[in-house]
C-alpha positions in Angstrom: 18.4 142.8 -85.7 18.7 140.0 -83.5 21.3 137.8 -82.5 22.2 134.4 -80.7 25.3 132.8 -80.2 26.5 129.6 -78.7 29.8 128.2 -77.5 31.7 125.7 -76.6 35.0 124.1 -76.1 36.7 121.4 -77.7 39.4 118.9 -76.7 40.9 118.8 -80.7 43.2 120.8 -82.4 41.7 123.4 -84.9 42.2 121.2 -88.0 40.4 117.8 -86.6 37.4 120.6 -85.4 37.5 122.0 -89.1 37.4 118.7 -90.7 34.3 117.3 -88.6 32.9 121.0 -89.4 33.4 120.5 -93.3 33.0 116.7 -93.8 29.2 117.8 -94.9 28.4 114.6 -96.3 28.6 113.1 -93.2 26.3 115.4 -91.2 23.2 113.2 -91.6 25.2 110.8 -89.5 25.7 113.1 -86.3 24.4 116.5 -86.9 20.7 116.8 -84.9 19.9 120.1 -86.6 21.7 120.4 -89.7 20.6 117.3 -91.8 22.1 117.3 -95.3 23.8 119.9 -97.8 22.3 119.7 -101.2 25.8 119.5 -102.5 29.4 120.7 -101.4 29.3 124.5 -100.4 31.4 126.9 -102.4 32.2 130.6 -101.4 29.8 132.9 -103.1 27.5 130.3 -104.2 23.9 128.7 -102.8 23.9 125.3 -101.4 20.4 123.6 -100.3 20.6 123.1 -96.3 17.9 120.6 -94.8 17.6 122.2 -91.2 15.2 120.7 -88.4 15.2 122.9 -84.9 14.5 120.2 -81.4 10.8 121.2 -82.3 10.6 119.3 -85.0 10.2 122.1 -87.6 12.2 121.2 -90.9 13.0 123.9 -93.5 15.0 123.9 -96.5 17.1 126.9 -97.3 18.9 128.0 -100.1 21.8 130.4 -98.5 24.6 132.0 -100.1 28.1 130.8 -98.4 30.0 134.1 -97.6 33.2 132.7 -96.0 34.9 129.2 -96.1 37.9 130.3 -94.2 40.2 127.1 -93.8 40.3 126.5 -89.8 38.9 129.7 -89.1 35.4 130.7 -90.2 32.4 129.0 -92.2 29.2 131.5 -93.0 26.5 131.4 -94.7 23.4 134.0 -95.4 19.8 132.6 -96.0 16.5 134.1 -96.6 12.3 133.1 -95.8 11.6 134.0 -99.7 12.1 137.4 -100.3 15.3 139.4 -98.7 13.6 141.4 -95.7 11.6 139.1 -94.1 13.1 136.8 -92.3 16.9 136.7 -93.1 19.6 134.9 -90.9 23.7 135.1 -91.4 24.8 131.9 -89.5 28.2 131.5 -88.6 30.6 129.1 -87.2 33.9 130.7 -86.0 36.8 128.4 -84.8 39.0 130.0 -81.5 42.5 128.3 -80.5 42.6 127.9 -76.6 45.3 126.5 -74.4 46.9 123.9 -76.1 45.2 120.8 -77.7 41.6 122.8 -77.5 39.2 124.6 -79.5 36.2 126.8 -78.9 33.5 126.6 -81.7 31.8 130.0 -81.6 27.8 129.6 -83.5 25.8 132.3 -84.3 23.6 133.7 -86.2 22.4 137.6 -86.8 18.4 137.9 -87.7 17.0 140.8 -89.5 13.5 141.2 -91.0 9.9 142.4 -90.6 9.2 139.3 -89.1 12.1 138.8 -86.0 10.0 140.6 -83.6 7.3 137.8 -83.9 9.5 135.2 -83.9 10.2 134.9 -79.8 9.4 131.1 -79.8 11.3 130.2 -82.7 14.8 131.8 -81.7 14.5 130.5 -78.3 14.5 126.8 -80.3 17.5 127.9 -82.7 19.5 128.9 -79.2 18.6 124.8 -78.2 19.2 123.7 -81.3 22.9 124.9 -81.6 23.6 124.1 -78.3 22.6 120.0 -79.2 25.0 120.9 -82.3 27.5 122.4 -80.4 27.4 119.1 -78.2 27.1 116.6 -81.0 30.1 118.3 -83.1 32.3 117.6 -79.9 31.6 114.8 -79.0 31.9 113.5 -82.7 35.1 115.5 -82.3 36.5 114.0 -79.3 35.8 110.3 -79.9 38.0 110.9 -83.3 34.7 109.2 -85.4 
C-alpha cells in the first residue's frame, strides 16, 4: 500500500470550502486535475471522473463514492479494471483551524500488483493535488 497526501490552508469557513468542493459541475471551470463528473455523485454509487495528472495523462474512472459527509469528508474508491491491480481510495477531508480558516486534507491510499512500478506516476498525482489544492483556494478565496 502506498499513500500521498497533500494539504493546505484556506482563508473560508468550512461551508464556502464544502460548496467550492461539491459544486462538481463547475469543476471544468477551475479544477486542473479533476475535469468533469459524469453526473452528481451519490454515496454508494459510481460516478464517471475525467482525471488529467500535470503530465498530461487523462483517465476516466468509474469509482464508487464511500463518504459524502456534509463539511467534513468526500471519498471515493476507483479501480485500473479489475480490483487488485491498480486501486486508489481518494479522499478530501475538511479540518476547522483558527477562526475564518480551513485546511483541505487530499489523499489517496494505493494498493495493487502494480504500485511498486508506478514511482513516476505517484510522484505526478503528489503535483497534481498540490495545483488542486492551490486552484480550490484560490477559487475559494476570491469568493468565485
Amino acid at each position: 500500500m502506498k499513500k500521498i497526501e497533500t494539504s493546505i490552508i484556506i482563508k473560508a469557513t468550512i461551508e464556502q470550502v464544502w460548496q467550492v468542493l461539491t459544486d462538481f459541475k463547475t469543476y471544468p471551470v477551475w479544477s486542473p486535475t479533476i475535469k468533469s463528473f459524469g453526473q452528481e455523485p451519490v454515496l454508494g454509487q459510481r460516478c464517471s471522473v475525467m482525471l488529467e495528472q500535470p503530465d498530461g495523462f487523462k483517465i476516466k474512472m468509474n469509482p464508487r463514492f464511500l463518504r459524502i459527509d456534509s463539511n467534513r469528508e468526500l471519498r471515493w474508491k476507483g479501480k485500473l479494471f479489475i480490483p487488485g491491480i491498480f486501486d486508489g481510495e481518494h479522499y478530501f477531508i475538511l479540518e476547522p483551524m483558527e477562526e475564518g480558516q480551513v485546511r483541505l486534507i487530499q489523499g489517496e491510499l494505493f494498493s495493487g500488483i502494480l504500485i511498486p512500478f508506478c514511482g513516476k506516476l505517484l510522484l505526478t498525482t503528489r503535483q497534481g493535488f498540490e495545483l488542486f489544492n492551490t486552484a480550490l483556494k484560490q477559487r475559494v478565496e476570491l469568493g468565485c
